[in-house]
N, C-alpha and C positions, 0 to 999 in steps of 0.2 A: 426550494432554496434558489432565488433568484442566482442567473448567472450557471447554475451546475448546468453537466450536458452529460455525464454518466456519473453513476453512481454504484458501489458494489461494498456489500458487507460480507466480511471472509467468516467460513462456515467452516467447521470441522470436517474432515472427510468422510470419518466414521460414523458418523453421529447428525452431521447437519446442523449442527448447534452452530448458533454465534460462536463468534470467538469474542467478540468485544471490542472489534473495530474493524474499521472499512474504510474505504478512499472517496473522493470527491475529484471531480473531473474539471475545474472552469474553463469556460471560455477563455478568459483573460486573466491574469495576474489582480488586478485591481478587483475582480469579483473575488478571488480566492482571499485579498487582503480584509474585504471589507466583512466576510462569512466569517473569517478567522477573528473579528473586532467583537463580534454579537456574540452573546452567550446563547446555549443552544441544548435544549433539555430532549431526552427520546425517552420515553414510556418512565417520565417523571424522575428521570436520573440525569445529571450534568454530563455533558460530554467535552471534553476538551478538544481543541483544531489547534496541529501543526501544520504548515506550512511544506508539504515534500521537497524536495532537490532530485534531480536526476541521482545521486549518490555513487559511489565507489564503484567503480565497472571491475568485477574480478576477471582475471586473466584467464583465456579458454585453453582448453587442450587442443593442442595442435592435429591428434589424431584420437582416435578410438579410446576411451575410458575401460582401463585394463587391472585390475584386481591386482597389487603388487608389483605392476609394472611403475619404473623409474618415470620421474618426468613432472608433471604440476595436473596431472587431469587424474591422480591416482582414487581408484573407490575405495 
């Protein structure tokens, strides 16, 4: 794919299996626009491309992640 510069297909942890989709890394914006224009077949199946965003930054815990402990970091 003209333009990529990493690529990774997510894998199950247990098993090693695809999951059925992965990321693309461009260079620039206008590679990732024009990969996302082309249709694009892997082992004779269509795949579709969205375009990522950096996306919603959820808020960290301020301290140690504590089991029932009060606060926004609870497990």
């Amino acid at each position: 794919m003209a333009g990529a510069v990493a690529q990774v297909v997510m894998r199950d942890r247990m098993t090693m299996k695809p999951r059925g989709f992965g990321f693309v890394t461009f260079k620039d914006t206008e590679a990732a626009t024009v990969a996302c224009k082309t249709a694009h077949n892997i082992d004779g199946r269509t795949v579709s491309c969205t375009v990522a965003g950096e996306g919603a930054q959820l808020p960290r815990a301020s301290g140690p992640l504590v089991p029932g402990a009060s606060g926004t970091g609870c497990l």
